[in-house]
Rosetta silent file (secondary structure, phi, psi, omega in degrees, C-alpha in Angstrom):
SEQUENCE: XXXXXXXXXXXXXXXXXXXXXXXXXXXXXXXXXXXXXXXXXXXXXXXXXXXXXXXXXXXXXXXXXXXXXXXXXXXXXXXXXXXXXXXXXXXXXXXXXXXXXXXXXXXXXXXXXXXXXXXX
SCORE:     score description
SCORE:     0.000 S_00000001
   1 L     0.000  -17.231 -171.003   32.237   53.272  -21.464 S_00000001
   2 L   -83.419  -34.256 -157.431   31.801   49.416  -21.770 S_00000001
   3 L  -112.717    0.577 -175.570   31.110   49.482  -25.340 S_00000001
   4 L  -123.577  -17.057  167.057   32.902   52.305  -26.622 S_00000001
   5 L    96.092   47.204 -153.603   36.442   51.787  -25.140 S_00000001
   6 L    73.141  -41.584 -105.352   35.940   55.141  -22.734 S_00000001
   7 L    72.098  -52.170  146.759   34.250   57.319  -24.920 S_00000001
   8 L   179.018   35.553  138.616   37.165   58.019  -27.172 S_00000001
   9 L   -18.203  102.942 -170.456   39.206   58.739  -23.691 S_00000001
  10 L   -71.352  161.598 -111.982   42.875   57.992  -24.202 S_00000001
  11 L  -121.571  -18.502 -162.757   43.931   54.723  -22.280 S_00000001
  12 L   -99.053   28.427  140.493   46.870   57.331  -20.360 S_00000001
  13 L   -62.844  -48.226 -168.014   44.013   58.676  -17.911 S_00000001
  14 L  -100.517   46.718 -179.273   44.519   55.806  -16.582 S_00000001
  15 L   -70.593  -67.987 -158.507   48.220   55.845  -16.150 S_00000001
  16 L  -105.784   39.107 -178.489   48.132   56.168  -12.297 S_00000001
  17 L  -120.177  175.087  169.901   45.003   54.070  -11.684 S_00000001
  18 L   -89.849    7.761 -179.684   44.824   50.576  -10.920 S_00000001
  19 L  -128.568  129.719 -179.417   42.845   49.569  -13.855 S_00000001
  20 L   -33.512  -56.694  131.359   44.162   48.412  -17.519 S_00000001
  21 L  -128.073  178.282 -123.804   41.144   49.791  -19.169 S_00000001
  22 L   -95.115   26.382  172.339   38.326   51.625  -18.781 S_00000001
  23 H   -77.105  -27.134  144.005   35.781   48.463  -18.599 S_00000001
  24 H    -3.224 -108.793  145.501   36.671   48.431  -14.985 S_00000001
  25 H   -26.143  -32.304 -154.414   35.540   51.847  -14.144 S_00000001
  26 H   -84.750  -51.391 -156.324   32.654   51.476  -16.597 S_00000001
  27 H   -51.436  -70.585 -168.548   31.597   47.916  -14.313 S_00000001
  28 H   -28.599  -62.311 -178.912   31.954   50.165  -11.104 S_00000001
  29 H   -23.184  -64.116 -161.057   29.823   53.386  -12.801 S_00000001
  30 H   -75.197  -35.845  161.291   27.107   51.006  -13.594 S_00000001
  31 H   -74.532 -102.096 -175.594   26.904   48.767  -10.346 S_00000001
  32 H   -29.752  -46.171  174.195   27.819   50.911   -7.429 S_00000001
  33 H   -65.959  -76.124 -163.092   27.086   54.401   -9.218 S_00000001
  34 H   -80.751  -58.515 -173.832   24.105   53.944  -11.431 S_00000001
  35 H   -51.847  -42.196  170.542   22.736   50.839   -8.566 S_00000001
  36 H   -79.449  -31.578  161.419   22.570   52.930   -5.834 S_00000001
  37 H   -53.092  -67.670 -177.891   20.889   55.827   -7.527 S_00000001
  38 H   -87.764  -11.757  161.838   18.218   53.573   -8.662 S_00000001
  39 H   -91.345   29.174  179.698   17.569   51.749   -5.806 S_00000001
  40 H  -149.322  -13.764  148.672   16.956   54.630   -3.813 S_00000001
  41 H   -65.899  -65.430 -155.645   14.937   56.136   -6.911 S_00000001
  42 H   -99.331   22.910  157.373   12.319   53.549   -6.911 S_00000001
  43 H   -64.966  -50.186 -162.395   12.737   52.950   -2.765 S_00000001
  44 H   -77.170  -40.591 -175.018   11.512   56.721   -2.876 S_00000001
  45 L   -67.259   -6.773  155.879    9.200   56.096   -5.429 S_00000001
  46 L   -83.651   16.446 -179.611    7.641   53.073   -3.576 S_00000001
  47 L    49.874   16.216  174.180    7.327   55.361   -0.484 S_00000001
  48 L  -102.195  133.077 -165.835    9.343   53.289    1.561 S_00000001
  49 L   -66.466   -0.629  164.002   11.638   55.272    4.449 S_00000001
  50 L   -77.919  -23.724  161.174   14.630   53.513    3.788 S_00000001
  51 L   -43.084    2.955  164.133   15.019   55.462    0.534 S_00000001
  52 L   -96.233  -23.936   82.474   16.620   57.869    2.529 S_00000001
  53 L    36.200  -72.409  168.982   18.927   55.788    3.646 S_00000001
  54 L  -105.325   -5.892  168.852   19.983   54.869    0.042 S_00000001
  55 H  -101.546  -19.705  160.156   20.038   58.225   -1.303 S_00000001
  56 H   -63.096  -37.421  162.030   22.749   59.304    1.483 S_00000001
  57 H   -57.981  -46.043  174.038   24.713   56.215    0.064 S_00000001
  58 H   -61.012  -61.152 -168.724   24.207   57.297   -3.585 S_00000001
  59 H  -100.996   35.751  140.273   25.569   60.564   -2.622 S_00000001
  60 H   -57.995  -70.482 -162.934   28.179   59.504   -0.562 S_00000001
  61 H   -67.723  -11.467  145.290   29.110   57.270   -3.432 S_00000001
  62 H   -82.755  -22.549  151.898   29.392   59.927   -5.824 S_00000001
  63 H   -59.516  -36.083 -143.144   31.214   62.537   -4.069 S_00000001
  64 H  -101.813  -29.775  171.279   33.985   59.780   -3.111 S_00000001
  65 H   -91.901  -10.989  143.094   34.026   58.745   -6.592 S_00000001
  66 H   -26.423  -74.169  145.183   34.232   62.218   -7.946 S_00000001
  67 H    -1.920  -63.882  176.655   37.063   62.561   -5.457 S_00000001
  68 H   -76.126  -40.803 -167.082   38.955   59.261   -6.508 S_00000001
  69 H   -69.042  -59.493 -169.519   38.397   59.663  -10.357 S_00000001
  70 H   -41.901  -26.720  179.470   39.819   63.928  -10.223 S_00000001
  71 H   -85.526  -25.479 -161.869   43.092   62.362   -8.147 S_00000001
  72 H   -80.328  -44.408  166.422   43.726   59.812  -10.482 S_00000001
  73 L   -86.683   31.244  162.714   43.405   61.793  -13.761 S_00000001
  74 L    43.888   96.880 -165.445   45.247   64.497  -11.768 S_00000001
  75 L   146.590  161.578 -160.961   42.319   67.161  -13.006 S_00000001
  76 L  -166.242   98.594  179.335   39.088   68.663  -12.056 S_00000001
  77 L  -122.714 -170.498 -177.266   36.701   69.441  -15.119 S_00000001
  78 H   -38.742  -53.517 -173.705   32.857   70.774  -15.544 S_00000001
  79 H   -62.848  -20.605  171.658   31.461   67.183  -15.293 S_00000001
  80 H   -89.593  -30.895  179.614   33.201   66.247  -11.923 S_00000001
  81 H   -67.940  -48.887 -178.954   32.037   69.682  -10.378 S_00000001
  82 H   -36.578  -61.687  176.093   28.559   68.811  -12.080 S_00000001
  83 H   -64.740  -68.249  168.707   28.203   65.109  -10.615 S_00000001
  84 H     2.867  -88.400  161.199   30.019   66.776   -7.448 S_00000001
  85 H   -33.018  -55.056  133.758   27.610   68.829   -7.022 S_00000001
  86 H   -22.948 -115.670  157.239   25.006   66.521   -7.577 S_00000001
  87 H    16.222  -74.596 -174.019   26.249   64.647   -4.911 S_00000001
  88 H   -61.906  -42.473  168.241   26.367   67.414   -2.203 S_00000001
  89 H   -84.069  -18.613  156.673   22.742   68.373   -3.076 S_00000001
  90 H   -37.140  -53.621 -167.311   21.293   64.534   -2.365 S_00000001
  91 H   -77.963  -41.030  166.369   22.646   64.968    0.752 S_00000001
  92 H   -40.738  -54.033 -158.478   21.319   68.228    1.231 S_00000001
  93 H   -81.851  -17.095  167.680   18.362   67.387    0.566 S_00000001
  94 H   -83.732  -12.587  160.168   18.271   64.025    2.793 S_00000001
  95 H   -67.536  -26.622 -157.438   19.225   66.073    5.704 S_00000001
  96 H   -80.507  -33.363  178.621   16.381   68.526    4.992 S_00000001
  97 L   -93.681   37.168  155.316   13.592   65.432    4.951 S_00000001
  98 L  -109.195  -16.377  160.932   15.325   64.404    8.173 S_00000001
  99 L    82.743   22.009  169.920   14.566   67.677    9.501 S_00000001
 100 L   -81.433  -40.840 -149.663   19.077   67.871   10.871 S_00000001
 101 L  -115.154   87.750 -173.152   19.973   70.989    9.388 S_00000001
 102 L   -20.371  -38.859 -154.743   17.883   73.706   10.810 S_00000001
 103 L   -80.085  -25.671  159.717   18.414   76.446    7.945 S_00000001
 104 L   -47.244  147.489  171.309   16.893   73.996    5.588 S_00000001
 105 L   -59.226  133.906 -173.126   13.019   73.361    5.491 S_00000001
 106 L   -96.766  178.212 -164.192   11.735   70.657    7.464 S_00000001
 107 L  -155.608  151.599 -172.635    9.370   68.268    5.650 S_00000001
 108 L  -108.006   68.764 -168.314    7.523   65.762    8.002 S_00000001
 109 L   -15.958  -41.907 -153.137    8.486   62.056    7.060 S_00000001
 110 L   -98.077  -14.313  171.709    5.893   60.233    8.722 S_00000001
 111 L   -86.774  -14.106 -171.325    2.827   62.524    7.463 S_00000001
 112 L  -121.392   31.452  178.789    4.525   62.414    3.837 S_00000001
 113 L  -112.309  -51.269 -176.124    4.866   58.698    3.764 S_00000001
 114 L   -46.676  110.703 -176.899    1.519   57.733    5.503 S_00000001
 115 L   -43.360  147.011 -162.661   -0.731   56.174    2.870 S_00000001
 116 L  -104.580  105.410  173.090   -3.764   58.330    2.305 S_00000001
 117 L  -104.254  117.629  148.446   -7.098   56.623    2.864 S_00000001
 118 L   -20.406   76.991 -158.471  -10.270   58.286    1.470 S_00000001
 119 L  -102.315  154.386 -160.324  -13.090   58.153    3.980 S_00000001
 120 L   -92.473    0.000    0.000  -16.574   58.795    2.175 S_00000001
């Protein structure tokens, strides 16, 4: 979106938003969006338990901006149900390795964290 001027979007999505064009939105995508997402990708992939933490933020932060972008361009298409979606199952799935939401499987955080030492 930074480099292409939306995607070839027309500029009147963003009739009832607060931003002129769509490098705005683009900056947001890519910090807040795309920032949180990967810092809670390589949190998990460093095995550290705050990745859990930061994947309830990413997909907080993508439901709310699902949410904000569908009011502003008054509309609801595949790709906001898609991300949406997205969204709802990160959080599924960080309740499930927290072991909150019974009907889900529980997965045991501190046995699937604990480094694994070898003993001969």
């Amino acid at each position: 979106m930074l480099f292409t001027g939306g995607l070839g979007m027309p500029l009147s999505m963003l009739e009832n938003s607060p931003f002129p064009s769509f490098v705005g939105p683009a900056i947001i995508l890519l910090v807040v969006i795309g920032g949180t997402q990967a810092l809670a990708t390589v949190l998990m992939v460093r095995s550290r338990p705050t990745f859990l933490l930061w994947s309830a933020v990413a997909g907080f932060a993508i439901i709310i901006w699902i949410m904000i972008e569908a009011a502003i361009i008054r509309g609801f298409g595949v790709l906001q149900a898609l991300y949406f979606s997205t969204g709802i199952a990160q959080l599924a799935l960080v309740l499930a390795l927290l072991g909150i939401v019974a009907w889900l499987p529980r997965v045991q955080l501190a046995e699937r964290l604990a480094p694994t030492t070898s003993r001969p």
